[in-house]
Structures are given as C-alpha cells and as structure tokens.
C-alpha positions in Angstrom: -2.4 -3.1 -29.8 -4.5 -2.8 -32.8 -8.3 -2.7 -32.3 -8.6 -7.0 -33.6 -6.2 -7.7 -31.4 -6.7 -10.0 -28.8 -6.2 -8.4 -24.8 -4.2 -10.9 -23.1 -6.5 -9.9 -20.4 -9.2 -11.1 -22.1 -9.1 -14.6 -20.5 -8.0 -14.2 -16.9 -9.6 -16.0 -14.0 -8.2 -14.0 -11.2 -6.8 -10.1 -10.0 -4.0 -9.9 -7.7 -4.2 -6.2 -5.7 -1.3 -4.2 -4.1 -2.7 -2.9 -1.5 -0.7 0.5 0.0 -1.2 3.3 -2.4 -3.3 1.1 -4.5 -6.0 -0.2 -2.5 -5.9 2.2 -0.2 -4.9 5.8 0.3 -2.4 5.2 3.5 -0.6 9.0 2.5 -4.3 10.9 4.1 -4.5 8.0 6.9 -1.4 8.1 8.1 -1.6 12.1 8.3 -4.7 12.7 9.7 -3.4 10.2 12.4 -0.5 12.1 13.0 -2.0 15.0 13.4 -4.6 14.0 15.5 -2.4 12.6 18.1 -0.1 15.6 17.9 -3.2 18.1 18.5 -3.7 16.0 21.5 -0.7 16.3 23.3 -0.6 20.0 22.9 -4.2 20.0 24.1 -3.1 17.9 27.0 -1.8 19.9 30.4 -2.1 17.2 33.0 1.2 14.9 33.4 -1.5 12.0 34.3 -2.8 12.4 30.8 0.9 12.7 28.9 1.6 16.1 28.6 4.4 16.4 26.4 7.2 18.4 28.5 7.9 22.1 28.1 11.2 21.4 25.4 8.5 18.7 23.4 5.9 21.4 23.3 8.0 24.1 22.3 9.5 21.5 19.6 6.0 20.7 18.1 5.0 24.3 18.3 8.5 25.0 16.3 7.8 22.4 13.7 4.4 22.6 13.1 4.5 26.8 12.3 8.0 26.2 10.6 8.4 22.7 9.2 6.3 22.5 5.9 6.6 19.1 3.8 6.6 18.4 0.0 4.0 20.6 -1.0 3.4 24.3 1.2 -0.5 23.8 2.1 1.2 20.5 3.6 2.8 20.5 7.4 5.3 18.4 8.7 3.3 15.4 9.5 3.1 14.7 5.3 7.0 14.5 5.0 7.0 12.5 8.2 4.6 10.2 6.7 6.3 9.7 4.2 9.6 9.4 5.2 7.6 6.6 7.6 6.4 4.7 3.8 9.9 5.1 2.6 11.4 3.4 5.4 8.5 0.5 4.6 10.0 0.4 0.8 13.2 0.3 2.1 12.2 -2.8 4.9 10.6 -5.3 2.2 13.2 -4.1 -0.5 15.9 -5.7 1.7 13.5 -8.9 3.0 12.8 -9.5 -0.3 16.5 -10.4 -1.2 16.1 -13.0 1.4 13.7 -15.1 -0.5 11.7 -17.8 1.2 12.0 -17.2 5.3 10.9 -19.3 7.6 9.4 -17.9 10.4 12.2 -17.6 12.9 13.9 -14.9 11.1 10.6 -13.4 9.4 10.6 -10.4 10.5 6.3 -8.3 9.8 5.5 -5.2 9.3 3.9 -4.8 12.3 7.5 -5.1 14.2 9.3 -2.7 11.1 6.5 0.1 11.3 7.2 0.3 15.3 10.7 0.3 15.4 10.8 2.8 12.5 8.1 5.0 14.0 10.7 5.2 17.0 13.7 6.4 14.9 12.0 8.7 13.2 10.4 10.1 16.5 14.6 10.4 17.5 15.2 12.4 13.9 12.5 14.8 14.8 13.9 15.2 18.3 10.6 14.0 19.7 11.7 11.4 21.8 9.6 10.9 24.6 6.8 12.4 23.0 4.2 9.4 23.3 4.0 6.4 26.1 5.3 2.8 24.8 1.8 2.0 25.2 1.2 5.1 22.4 3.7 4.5 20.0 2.3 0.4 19.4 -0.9 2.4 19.0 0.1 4.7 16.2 2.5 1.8 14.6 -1.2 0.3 13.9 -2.8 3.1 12.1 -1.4 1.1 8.9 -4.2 -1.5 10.4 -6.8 1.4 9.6 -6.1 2.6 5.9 -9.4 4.0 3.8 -9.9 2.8 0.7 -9.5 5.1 -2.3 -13.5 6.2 -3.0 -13.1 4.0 -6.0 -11.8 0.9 -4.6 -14.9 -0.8 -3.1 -17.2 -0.4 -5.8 -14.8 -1.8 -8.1 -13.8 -4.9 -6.7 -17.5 -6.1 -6.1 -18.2 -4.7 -10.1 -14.9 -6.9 -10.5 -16.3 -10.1 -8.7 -20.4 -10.0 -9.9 -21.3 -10.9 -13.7 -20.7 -10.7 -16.0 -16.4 -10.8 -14.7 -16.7 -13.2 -12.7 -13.6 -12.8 -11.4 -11.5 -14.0 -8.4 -10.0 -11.1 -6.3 -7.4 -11.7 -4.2 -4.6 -9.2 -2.2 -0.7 -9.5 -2.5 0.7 -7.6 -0.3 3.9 -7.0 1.6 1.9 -6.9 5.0 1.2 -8.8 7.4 -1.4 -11.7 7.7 -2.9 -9.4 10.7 -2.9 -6.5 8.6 -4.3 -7.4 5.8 -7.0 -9.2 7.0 -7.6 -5.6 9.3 -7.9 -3.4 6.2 -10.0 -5.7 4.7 -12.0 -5.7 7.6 -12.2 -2.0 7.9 -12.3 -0.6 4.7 -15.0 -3.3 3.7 -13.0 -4.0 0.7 -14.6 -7.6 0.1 -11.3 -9.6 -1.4 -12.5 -13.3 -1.8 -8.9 -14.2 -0.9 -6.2 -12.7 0.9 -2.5 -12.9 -0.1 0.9 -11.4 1.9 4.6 -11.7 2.5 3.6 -13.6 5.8 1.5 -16.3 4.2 3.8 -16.5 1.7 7.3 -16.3 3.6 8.0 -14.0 1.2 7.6 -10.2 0.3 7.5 -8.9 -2.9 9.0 -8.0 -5.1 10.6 -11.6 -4.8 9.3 -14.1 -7.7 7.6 -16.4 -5.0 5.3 -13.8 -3.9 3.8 -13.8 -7.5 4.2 -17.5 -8.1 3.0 -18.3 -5.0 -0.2 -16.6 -5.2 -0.7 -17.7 -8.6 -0.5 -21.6 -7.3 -2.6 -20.7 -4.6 -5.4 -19.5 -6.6 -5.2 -23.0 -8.7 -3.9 -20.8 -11.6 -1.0 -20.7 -13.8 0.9 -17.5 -13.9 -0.7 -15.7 -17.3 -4.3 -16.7 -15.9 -3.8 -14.2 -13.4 -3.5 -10.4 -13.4 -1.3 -8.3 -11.2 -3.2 -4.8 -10.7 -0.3 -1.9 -9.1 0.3 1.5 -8.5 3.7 0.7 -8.6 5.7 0.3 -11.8 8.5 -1.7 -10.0 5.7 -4.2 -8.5 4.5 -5.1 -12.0 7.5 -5.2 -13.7 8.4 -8.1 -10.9 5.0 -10.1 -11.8 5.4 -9.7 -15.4 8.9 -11.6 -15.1 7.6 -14.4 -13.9 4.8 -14.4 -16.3 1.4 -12.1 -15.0 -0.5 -10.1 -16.6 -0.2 -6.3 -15.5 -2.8 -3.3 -14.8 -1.5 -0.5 -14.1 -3.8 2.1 -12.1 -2.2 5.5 -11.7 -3.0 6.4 -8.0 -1.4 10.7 -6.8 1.5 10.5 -5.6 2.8 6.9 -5.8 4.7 6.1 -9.1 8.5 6.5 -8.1 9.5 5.5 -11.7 10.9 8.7 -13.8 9.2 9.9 -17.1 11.2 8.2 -19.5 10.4 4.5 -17.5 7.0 5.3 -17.2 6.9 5.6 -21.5 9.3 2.5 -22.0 6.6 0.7 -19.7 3.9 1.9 -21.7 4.8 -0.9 -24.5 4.2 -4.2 -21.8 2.2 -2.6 -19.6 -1.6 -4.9 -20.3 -3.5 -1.9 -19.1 -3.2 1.5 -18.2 -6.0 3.2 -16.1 -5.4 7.0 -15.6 -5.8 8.7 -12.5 -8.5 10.6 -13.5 -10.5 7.6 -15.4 -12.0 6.0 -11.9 -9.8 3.1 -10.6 -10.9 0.4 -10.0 -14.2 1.0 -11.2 -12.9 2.0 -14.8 -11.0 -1.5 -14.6 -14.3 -3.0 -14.4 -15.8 -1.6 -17.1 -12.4 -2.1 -19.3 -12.2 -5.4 -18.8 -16.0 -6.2 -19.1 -15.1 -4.2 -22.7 -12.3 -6.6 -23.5 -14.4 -9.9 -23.2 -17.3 -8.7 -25.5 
C-alpha cells in the first residue's frame, strides 16, 4: 500500500478477537497445570489422597526423565499440551462443517476438552492416574488461560479515545468459557462472541457474519484480529477486515503461505512489536 493510500482499516467501528493463542497464552497455562498436578501425585503417598499406584509412578517417573517434547529444555507435559490443542483444532475443524447446530446435537468445548483429556491420558498409559472428579478439574484449566502481557493493555488503549472502538471475542469456546477468561484474565471485551452463541464455530461463514450482525455492523465495518492465518483467511471471505498479530508458536501456515498472505493481509503486527498494544497505536496512526 503506498503511503496516500487509504487503510481499509481506517474506518472500522468494531474488533473481533480469537481468543486461544491470541488473546491468551493457553501453551504456558495448560503446562504449568499439568505439571502442577503431576508434581502432586508423586508427592502424594496416602491412597485417601490419590496416590497414583506403583506402575503410574514408575510411568511418570519414566516419562518425565525420558520423554522430552518439541523443544529439549521442554518435558513431556508441552507435547501433551499440545497434542491436547491439536485435538481442539481437529474438534471445531469437523463442527464447523456442520454449520448452524441447534443445540441438541451442539456438542462445547467443555465436553470435547474432557473426553480428549481421557484419550490422551490412555495414549500416555496414564489411565487411572486422576479421580473423575480430577480429570473435570483439569478439562477446565482452558477456563483459566493468562492473557499474553500485552493483551490487557491493548484492548482498553483499543476501546478509550481517541479509537473508540468496539471489542468483542469470536471464539470457538464456549459461552461458559469465554465469559471465564474474560473474567479471569480481566481482559475487558465490551462484547462477547462464540461458537455456542452463535450455533456455530469457526471457521464457518456464520461465525463471522453472525458477529458482524450482532454488532449492528456490516461485514467490512468490522476487523477480524488472529494468530491464525486460516481464521482470517475465513473472515476475509465473507468480507472482514484482517489483523494479523504474530503470537510464538501458533501460525501453522508454511513459509511460502505466510508471504502469499502478506498481499491481503490489512495489518501485520510482528511478534516482537507489542500485540495488541502496537495495534493500538497503528490504528490510532491510520486515522490521523
């Protein structure tokens, strides 16, 4: 874009959020999480309290001085968070083929993130390792993500003058969930979108649309921001404007996608320039 051009972003009313990976870092939550509950069973010796069983300890023992994940200063709790977020991909990836649901067959993420936390227990031959009560417990860390240090900040620089602007999540989670990370993190959204208010998860076009017409906006008055290449290549479809905010660890697209999307993407924060914070200050740039 030359420097008289125009920013299609330049007359926007409203910002539409991913929220894993964007929002919030989930990859450290989810973790920590796991390994604080898997320090507590080996710390645990009474049966009354859950002591894993002699075969469980030896198998946590095995995996957590053998077992490294993607990166070596990483143990295997990383690889099983993410193999954890993949199965999540994988979920709303199939739901979203669905379309509109209604909510007999609707299935949330609170009910995939359980039932997946169970087979994945089985594939690490950890069965048995935590209580029924336990495992619902750990299914709703992804209720208690932390924002990125960036993220609150931003969206309340994003909301104040001179932006002005309406912020607003649109998310594959849950009502529930959502409304818990906002909650939590103290994020401050002034509206809150998801696949279960919506009957729909992304990257379906109703999920943008639907948002869009919520917000008492037509599609190009509202901005979809992303981590995720695939996310805004959905919402630029069906006519949104796209930020793209490079977050560690979360683009899946390869190389030579991420330079073809560098001709539609609206903006492009690095992950080095500040998040959601540089956004601000971009966008205040745009309109003077």
């Amino acid at each position: 874009m030359s420097p008289s051009a125009i920013s299609p972003l330049a007359s926007i009313k409203a910002l539409t959020f991913d929220v894993f990976g964007t929002t919030v870092d989930w990859r450290t939550s989810v973790i920590d999480e796991l390994g604080l509950r898997v320090h507590r069973k080996l710390s645990t010796n009474s049966d009354a309290d859950g002591a894993p069983s002699t075969e469980l300890r030896d198998r946590l023992e095995y995996l957590n001085t053998n077992y490294t994940g993607h990166e070596s200063q990483e143990n295997w709790t990383a690889r099983f968070a993410d193999a954890w977020r993949s199965s999540y991909w994988f979920f709303v990836r199939s739901q979203a083929k669905a379309g509109v649901q209604d909510t007999a067959t609707f299935k949330t993420t609170e009910e995939h993130f359980y039932d997946s936390l169970i087979e994945l227990l089985e594939e690490y031959h950890l069965e048995g390792l935590f209580s029924d009560a336990e495992l619902k417990s750990l299914s709703m860390v992804w209720h208690r993500l932390a924002p990125w240090p960036d993220t609150v900040e931003g969206l309340a620089k994003l909301a104040a003058p001179p932006l002005n602007l309406q912020t607003a999540t649109l998310s594959n989670g849950s009502t529930d969930l959502i409304k818990d990370l906002n909650d939590f993190g103290e994020l401050g959204f002034q509206h809150q979108f998801c696949a279960e208010s919506l009957k729909a998860y992304k990257p379906a076009p109703e999920t943008y649309l639907g948002a869009a017409k919520e917000l008492g906006l037509q599609p190009e008055e509202v901005a979809m921001v992303a981590a995720h290449m695939s996310d805004l290549g959905a919402a630029r479809k069906v006519g949104l404007r796209t930020v793209y905010v490079e977050r560690r660890k979360e683009e899946e697209w390869r190389d030579h996608q991420l330079e073809e999307a560098k001709a539609w993407v609206d903006l492009w924060i690095k992950e080095d320039e500040g998040g959601f914070v540089a956004l601000a200050k971009r966008l205040d740039e745009l309109r003077l």
